[in-house]
N, CA, C and O atoms as a MOPAC input file, in Angstrom:
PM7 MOZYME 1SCF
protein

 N      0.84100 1    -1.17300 1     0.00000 1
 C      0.00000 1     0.00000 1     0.00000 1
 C      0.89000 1     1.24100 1     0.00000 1
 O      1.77700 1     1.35800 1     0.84500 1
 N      0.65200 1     2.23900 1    -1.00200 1
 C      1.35700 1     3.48000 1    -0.91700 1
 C      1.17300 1     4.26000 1     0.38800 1
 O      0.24800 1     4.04200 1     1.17100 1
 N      2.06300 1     5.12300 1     0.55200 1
 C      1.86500 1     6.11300 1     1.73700 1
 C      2.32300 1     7.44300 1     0.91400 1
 O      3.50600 1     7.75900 1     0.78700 1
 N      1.03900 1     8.31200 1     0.27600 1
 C      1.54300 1     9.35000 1     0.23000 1
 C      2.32000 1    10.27100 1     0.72800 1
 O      3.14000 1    10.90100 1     0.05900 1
 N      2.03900 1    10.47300 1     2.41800 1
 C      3.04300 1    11.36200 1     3.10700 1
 C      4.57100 1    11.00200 1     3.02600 1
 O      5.53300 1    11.76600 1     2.94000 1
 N      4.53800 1     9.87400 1     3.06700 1
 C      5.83400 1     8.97300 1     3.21200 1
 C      6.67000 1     9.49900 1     1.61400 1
 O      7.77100 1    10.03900 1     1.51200 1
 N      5.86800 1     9.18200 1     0.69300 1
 C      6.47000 1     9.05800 1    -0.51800 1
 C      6.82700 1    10.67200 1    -0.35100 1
 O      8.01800 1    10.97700 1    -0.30100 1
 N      5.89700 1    11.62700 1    -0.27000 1
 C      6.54300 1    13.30600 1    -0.24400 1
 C      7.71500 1    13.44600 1     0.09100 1
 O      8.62100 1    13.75800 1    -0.68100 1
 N      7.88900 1    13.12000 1     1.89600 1
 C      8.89500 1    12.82000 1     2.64800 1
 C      9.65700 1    12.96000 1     2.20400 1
 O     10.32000 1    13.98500 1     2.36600 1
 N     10.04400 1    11.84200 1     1.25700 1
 C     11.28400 1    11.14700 1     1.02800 1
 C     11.60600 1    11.85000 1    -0.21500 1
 O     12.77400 1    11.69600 1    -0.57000 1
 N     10.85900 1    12.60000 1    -0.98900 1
 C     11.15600 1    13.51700 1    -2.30500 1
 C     10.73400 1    12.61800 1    -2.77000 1
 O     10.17500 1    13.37800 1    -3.56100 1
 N     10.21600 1    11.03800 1    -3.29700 1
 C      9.82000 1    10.56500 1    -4.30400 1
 C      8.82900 1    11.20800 1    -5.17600 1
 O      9.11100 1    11.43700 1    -6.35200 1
 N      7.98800 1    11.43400 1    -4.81000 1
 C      6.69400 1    12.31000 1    -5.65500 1
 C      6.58400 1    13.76300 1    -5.16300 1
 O      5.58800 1    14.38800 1    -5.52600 1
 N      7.49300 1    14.37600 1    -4.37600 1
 C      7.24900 1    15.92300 1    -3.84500 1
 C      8.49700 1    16.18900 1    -4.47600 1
 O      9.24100 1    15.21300 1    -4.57000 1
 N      9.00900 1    17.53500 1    -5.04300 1
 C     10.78300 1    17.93700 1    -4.92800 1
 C     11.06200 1    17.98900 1    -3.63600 1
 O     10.24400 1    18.47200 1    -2.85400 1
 N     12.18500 1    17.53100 1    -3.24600 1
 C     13.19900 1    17.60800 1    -2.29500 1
 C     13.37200 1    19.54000 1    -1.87300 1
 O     13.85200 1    20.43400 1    -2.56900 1
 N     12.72200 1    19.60500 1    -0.39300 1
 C     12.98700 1    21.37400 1    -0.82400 1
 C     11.87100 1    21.96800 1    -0.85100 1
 O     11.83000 1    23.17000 1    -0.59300 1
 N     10.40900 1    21.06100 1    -1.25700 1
 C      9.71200 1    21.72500 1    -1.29600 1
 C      8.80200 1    22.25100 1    -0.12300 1
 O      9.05100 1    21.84800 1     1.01300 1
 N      7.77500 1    23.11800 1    -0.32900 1
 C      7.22300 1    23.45300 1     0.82200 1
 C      5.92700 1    22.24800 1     0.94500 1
 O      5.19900 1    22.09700 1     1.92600 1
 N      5.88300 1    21.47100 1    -0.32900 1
 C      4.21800 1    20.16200 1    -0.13000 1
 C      5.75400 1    18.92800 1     0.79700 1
 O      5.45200 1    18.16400 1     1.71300 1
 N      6.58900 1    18.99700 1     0.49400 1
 C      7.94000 1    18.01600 1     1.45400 1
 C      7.48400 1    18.34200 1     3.08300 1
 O      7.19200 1    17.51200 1     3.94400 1
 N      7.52300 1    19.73300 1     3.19600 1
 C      7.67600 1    19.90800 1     4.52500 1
 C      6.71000 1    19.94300 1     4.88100 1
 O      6.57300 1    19.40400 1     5.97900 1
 N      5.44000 1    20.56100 1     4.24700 1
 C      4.09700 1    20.04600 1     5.06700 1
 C      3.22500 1    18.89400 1     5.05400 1
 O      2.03900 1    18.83200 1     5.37700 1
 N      4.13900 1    17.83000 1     4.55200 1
 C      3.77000 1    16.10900 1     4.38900 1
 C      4.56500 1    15.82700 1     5.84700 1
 O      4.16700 1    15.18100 1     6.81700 1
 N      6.15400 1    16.73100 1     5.59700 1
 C      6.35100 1    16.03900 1     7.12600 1
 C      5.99000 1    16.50100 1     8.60400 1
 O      6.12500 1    15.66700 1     9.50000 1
 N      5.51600 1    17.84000 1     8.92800 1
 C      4.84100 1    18.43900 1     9.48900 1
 C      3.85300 1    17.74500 1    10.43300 1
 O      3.80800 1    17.56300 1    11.65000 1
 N      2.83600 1    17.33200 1     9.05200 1
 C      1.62700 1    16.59400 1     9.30000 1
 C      1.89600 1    15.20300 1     9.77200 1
 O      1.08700 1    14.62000 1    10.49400 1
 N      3.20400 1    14.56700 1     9.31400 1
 C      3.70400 1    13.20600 1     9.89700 1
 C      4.08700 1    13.57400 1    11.43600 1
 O      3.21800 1    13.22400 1    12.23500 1
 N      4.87900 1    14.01900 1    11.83100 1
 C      4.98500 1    14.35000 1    13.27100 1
 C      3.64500 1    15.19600 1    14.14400 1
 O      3.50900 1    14.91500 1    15.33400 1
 N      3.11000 1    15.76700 1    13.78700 1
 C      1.94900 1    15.96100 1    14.20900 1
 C      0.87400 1    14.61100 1    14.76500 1
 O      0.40900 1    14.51500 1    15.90000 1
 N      0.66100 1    13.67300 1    13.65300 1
 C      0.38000 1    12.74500 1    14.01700 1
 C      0.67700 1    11.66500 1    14.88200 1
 O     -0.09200 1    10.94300 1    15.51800 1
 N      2.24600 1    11.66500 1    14.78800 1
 C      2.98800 1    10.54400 1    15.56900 1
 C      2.99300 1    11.21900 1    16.96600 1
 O      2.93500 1    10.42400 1    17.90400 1
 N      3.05800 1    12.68100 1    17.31400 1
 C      3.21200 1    13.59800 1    18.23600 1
 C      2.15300 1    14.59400 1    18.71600 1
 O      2.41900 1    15.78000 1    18.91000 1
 N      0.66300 1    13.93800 1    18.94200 1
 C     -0.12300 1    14.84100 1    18.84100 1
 C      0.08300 1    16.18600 1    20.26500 1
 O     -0.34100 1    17.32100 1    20.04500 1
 N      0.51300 1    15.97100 1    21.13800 1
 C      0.69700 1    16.70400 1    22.05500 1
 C      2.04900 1    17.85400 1    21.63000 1
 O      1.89500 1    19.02900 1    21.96700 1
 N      3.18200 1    17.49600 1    20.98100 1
 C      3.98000 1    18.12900 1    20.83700 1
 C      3.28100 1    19.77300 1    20.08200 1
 O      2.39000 1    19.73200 1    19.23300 1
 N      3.89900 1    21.13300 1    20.59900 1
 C      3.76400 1    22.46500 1    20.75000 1
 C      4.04300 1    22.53300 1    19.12700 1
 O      4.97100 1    21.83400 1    18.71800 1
 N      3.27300 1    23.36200 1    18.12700 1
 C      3.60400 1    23.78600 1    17.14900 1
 C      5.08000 1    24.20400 1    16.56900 1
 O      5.73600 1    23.97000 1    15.55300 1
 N      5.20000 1    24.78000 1    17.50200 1
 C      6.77800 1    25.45500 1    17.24800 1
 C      7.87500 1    24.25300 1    17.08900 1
 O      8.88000 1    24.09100 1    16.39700 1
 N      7.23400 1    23.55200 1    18.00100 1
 C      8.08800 1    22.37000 1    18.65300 1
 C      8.18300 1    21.48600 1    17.13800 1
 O      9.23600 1    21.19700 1    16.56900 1
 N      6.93600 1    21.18500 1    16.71300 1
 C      7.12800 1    20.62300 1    15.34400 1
 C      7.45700 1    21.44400 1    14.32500 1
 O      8.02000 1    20.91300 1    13.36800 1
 N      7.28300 1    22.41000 1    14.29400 1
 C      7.90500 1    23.25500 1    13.23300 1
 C      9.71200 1    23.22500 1    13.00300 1
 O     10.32600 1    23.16100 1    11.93800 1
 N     10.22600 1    23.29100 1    14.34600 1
 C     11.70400 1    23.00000 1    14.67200 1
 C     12.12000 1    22.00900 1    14.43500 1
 O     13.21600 1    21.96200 1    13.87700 1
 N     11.29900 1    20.59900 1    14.81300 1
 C     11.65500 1    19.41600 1    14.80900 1
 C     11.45400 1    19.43400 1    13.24500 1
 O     12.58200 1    19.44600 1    12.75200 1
 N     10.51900 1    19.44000 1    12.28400 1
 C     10.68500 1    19.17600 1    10.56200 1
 C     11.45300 1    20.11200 1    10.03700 1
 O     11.37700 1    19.92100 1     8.82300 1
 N     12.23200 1    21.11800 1    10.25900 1
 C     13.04500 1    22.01500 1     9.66300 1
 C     14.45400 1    21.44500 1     9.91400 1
 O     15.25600 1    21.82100 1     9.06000 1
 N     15.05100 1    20.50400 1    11.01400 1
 C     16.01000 1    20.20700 1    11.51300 1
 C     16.28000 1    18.93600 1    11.11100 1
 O     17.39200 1    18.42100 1    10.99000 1
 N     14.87100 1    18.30100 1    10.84700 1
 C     15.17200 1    16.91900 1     9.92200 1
 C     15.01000 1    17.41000 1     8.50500 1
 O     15.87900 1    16.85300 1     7.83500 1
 N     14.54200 1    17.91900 1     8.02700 1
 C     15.16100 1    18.20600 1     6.58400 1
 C     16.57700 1    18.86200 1     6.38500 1
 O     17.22100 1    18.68600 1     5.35100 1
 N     16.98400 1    19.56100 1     7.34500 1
 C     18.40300 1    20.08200 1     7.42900 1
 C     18.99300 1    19.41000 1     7.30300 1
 O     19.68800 1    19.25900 1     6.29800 1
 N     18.96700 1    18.64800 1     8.36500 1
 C     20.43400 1    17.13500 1     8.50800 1
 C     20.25100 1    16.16600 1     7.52200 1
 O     21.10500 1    15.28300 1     7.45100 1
 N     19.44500 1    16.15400 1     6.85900 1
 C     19.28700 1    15.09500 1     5.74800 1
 C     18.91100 1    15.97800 1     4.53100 1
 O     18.18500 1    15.63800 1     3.59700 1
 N     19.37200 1    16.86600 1     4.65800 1
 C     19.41400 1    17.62600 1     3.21900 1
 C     18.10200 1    17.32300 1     1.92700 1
 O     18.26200 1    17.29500 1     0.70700 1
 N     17.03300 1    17.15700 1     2.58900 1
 C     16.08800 1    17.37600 1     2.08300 1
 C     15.69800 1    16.03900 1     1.37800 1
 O     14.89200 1    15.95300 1     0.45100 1
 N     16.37800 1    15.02000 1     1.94400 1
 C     16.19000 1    13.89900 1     1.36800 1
 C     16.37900 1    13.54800 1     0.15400 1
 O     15.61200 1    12.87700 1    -0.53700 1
 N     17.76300 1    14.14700 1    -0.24500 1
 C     18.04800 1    14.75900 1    -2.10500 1
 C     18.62800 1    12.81500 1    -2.44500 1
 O     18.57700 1    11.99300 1    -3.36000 1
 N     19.01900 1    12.89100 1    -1.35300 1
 C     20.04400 1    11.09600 1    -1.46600 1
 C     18.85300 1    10.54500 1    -2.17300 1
 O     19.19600 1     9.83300 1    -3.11600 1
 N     17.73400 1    10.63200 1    -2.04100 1
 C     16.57100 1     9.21300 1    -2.34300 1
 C     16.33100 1     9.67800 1    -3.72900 1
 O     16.06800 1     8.80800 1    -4.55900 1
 N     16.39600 1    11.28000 1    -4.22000 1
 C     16.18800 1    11.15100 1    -5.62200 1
 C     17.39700 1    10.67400 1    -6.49300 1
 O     17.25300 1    10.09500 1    -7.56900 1
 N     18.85700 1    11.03800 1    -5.80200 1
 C     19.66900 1    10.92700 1    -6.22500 1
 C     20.03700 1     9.23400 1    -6.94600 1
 O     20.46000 1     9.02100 1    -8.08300 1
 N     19.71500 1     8.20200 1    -5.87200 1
 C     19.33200 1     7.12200 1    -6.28600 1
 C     18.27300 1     6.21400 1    -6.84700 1
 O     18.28700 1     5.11100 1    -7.39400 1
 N     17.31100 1     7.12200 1    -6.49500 1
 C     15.96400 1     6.99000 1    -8.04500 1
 C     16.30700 1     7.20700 1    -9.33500 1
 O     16.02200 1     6.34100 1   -10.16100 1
 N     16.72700 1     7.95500 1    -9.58800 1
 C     17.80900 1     8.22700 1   -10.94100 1
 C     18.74300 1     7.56900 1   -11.52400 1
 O     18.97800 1     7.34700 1   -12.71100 1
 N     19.49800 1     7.13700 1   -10.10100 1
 C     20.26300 1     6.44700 1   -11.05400 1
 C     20.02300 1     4.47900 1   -11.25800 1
 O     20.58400 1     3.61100 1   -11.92700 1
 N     19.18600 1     4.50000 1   -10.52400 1
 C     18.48300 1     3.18400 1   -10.94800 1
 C     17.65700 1     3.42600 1   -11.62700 1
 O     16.91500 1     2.44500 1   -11.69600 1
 N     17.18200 1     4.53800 1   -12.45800 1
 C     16.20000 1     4.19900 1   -13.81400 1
 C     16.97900 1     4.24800 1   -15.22800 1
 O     16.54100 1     4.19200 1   -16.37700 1
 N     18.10700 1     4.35400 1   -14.79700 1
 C     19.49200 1     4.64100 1   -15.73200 1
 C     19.65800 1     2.86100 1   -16.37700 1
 O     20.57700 1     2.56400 1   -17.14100 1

């Protein structure tokens, strides 16, 4: 079964970077975290797209396995 949010996430079907990326993951921690403070998730999905650079690695190797 697909997981749209998941697939955004990861840049498969969203660009890497984008703002539908970050509010797929947003809405993922929101869910997993319903108590956590807005800000709190806002920090927490800005800091995981930081350190993982936007999840560019997963297109990077989508590419080159359609090669």
């Amino acid at each position: 079964m697909a997981n749209g949010e998941v697939c955004c996430i990861l840049g498969v079907c969203c660009p890497a970077g984008s703002q539908a990326q970050r509010a797929a993951l947003v809405t993922m921690i929101k869910k997993a975290h319903p108590k956590m403070a807005t800000e709190q998730v806002d920090t927490a999905a800005d800091r995981i797209l930081d350190e993982h650079d936007c999840f560019r690695g997963v297109e990077r190797i989508l590419k080159s396995a359609a090669v």
